[in-house]
C-alpha positions in Angstrom: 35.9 70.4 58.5 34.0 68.6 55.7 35.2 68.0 52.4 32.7 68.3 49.3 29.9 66.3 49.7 29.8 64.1 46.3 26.3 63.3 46.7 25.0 67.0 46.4 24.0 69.4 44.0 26.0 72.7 43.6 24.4 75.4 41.8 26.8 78.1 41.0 25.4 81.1 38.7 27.9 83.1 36.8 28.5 79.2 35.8 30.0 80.8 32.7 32.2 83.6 34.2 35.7 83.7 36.0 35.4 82.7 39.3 32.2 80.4 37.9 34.2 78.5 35.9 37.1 77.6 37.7 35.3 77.0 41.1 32.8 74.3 38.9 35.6 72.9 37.2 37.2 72.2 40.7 34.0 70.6 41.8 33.7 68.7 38.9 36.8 67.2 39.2 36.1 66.1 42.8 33.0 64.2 41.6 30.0 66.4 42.3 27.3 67.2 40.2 27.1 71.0 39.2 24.6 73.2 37.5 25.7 76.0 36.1 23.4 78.9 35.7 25.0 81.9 33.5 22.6 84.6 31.2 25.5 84.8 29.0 25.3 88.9 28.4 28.0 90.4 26.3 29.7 92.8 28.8 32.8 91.0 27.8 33.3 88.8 25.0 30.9 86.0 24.7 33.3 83.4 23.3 35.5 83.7 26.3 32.5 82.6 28.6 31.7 79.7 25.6 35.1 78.6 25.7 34.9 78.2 29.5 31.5 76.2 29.2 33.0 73.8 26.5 35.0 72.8 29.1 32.8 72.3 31.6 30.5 70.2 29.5 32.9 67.6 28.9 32.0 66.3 32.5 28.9 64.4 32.5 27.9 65.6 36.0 27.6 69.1 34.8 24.4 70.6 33.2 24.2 74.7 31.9 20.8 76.5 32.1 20.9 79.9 30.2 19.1 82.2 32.9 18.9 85.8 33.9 18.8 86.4 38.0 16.3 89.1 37.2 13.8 86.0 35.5 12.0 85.3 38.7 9.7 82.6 37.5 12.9 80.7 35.4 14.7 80.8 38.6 12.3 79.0 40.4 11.6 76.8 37.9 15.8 75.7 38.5 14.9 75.3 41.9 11.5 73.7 41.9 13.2 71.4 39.4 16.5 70.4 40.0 16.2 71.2 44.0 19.8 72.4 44.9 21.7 71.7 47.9 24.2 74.7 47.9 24.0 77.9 46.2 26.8 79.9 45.1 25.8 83.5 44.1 28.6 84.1 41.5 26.9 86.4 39.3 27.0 90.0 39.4 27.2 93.0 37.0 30.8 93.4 37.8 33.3 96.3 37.7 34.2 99.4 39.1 34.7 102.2 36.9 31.8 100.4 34.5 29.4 101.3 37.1 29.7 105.1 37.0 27.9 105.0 33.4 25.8 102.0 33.8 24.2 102.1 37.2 20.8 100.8 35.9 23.0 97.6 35.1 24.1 97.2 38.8 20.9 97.6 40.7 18.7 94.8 38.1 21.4 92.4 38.2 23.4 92.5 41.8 20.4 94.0 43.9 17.0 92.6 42.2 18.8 89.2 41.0 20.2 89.1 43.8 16.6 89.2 46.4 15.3 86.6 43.3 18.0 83.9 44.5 17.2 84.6 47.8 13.9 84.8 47.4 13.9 81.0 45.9 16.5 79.3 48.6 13.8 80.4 50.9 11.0 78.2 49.0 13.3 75.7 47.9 15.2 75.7 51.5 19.3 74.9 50.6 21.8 73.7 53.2 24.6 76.4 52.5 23.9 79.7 50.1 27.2 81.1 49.2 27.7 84.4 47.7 30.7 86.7 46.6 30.7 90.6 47.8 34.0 92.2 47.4 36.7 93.9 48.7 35.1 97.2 47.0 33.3 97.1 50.2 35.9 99.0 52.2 35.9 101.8 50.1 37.6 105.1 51.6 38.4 103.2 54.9 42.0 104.5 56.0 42.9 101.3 58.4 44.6 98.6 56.8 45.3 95.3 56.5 41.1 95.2 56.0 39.1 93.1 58.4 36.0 91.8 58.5 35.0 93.9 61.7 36.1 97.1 60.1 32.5 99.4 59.9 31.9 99.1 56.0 29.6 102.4 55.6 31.3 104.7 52.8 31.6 103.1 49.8 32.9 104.9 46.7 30.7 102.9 43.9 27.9 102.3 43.1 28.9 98.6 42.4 30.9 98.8 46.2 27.1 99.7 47.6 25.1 96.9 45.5 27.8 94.2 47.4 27.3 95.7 50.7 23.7 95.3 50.2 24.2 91.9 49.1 25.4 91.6 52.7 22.6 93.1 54.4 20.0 91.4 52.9 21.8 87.9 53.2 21.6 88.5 57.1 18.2 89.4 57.2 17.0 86.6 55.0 20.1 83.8 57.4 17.9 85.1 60.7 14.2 85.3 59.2 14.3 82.2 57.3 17.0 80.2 59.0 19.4 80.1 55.7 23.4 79.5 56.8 25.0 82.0 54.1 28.9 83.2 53.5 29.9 86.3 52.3 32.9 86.2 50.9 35.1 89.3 49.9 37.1 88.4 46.9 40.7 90.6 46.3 41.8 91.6 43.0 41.1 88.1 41.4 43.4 87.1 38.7 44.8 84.2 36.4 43.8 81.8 33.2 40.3 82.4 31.5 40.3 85.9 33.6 37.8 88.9 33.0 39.3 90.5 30.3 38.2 94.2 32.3 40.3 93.4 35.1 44.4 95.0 34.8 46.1 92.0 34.3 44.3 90.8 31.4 43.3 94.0 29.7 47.1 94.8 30.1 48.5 91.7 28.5 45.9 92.4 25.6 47.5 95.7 24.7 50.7 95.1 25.0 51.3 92.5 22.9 48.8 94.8 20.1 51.3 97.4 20.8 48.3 99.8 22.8 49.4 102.0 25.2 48.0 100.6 28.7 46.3 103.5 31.2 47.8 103.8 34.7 46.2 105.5 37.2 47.0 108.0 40.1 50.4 107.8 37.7 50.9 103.9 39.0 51.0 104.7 42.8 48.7 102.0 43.9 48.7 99.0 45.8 46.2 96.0 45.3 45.6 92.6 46.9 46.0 90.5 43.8 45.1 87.2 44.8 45.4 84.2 42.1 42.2 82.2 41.5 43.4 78.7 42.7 43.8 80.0 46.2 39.7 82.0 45.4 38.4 78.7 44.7 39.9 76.5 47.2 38.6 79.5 49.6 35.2 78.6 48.0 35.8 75.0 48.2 36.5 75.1 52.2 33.5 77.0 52.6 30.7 74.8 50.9 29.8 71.9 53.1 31.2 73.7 56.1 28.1 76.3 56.8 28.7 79.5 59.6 27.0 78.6 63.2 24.6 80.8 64.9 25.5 83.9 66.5 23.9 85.8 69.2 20.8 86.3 67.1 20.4 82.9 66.0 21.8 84.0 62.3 23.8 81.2 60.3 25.9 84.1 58.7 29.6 84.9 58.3 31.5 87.1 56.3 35.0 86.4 55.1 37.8 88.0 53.3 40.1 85.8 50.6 43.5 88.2 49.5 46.6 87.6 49.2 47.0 89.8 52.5 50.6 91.1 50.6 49.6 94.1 48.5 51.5 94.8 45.5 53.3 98.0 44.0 50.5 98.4 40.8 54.1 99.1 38.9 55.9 95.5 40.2 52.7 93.9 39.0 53.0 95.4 35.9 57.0 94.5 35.4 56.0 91.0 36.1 53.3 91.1 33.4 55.9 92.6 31.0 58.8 89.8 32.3 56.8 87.0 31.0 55.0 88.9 28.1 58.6 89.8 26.9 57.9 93.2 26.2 57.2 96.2 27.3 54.7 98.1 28.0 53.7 101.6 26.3 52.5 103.8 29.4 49.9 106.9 29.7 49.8 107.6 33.4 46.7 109.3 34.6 44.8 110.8 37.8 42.9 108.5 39.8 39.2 107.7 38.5 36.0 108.5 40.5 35.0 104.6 42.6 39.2 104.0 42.8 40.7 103.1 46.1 44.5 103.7 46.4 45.2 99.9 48.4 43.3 97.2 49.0 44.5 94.7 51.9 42.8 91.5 53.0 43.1 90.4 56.6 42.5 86.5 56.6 42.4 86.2 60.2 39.2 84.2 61.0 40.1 82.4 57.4 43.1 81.1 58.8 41.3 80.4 62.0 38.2 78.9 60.9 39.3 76.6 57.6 43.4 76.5 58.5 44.0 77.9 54.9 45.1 81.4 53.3 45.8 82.7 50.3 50.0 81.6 49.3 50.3 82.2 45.8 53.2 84.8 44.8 52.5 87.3 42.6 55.6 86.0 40.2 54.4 82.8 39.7 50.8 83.8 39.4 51.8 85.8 36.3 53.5 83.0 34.9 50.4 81.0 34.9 48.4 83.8 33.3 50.5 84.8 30.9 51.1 81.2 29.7 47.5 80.7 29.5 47.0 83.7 27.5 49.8 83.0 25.0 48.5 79.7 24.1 44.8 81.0 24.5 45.5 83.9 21.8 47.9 81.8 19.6 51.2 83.6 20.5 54.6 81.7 21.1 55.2 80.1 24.4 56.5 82.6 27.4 59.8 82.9 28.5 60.9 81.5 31.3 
């Protein structure tokens, strides 16, 4: 298995979001040159994704372009430009439940922005395009843990379809135009500089403003949550390393990176609360159109493939977020 490859260029759009900034901040500190690629909208707060970039720019290898996916011609410009060795398809319209109301959102960015990047490694040819889908993608499927052979044909979201697309037109473009691509199909992702839409974080907010936080099917659910170290050094594993041919001549592989233990919605909750020190106010609800009851990563051919899965505890996850988040927001330091 290669290592990263100091002497290439890593594009990673999202540059500015979770998974973005962490996985370029890695890379960064490894020695490679990055280019971040991020159109900055506001479907969180902006100065989260600026405080993010700050950081990143203290490295000298790193560059930001500010770029919309759907910006065809300013895409290839980045590539006719700069001339990437490895793409990493990081940006999305994310989100569940935000899809139900905003579908227009979901097809420009993860389905037209999406055929524009691969659109441009096909001119601009790269060694290794990289791309996230999600664990969304299993939708109602009964059978657990989830594999990557499991049929992948019901989802319940819109956003869950855009991903599986995502999939399908990666494999055309691996066998038409001979570009190696991974799929990867990220688990409940959580920890410092998070999405502040995702539980953990939109939790934490609430509680410590004294908001009551909204629990679905009345807290009976199970998720994957997997902390973003163990994402990224997925990621990281992945990059130089591209999938060999299968029986159609396609460089294409899809993976799964959980935590393969899911967790009692309510235990991840406690822990938030533990390290918060204080409770939560509770309104327990029915479960929401697009919601899955578990989510369960088999990391089978992970394992097999790159020796490496997921081995971050749920416990000390939390402790890591929340002591990010008090010093982030200015409150005093968490108990221990």
């Amino acid at each position: 298995m290669k290592n990263i490859e100091k002497d290439k260029t890593y594009l990673i759009t999202g540059g500015a979001g979770f998974i973005g900034f962490h996985l370029s901040k890695r890379l960064l500190g490894l020695g490679a040159k990055v280019i971040g690629l991020d159109n900055m909208n506001d479907y969180y707060d902006v100065s989260l994704k600026e405080a993010r970039l700050n950081i990143l720019k203290e490295y000298e290898n790193y560059s930001f372009v500010k770029c919309d996916l759907t910006d065809k011609e300013g895409l290839f410009a980045l590539f006719e430009k700069e001339r990437p060795d490895i793409a990493v398809n990081l940006a999305a319209q994310a989100g569940v439940r935000y899809s139900i109301d905003n579908p227009d959102a979901y097809i420009q960015s993860n389905l037209v922005g999406f055929f524009h990047l691969l659109e441009a490694c096909r001119h601009y040819p790269v060694e290794h395009l990289v791309f996230a889908s999600s664990s969304s993608v299993y939708g109602g499927n009964d059978k657990v843990p989830f594999s990557t052979e499991d049929k992948v044909d019901r989802p319940v979201s819109l956003y869950a379809a855009t991903k599986k697309s995502n999939e399908l037109m990666a494999y055309s473009y691996s066998k038409l135009y001979k570009i190696p691509a991974t799929g990867l199909r990220f688990f409940t992702v959580y920890g410092p500089y998070g999405r502040p839409d995702m539980a953990c974080y939109k939790f934490a907010l609430k509680i410590m403003k004294d908001e009551p936080i909204q629990i679905y099917n009345n807290g009976d659910m199970y998720r994957d949550f997997t902390y973003i170290d163990d994402i990224v050094t997925g990621v990281e594993n992945m990059l130089c390393n591209p999938p060999e041919a299968d029986n159609l001549d396609a460089r294409y592989k899809v993976y799964n990176i959980g935590n393969h233990k899911p967790e009692k919605l309510m235990d991840f909750i406690g822990a938030l609360e533990k390290y918060l020190g204080k409770e939560a106010k509770k309104e327990y609800l029915p479960m929401q159109p697009g919601d899955v009851y578990q989510t369960y990563a088999d990391v089978t051919d992970l394992m097999e493939d790159f020796g490496f899965k997921p081995s971050t505890s749920m416990d000390e996850g939390m402790r890591k977020f929340v002591e990010w988040f008090k010093e982030y927001y200015g409150y005093e330091k968490t108990v221990s």
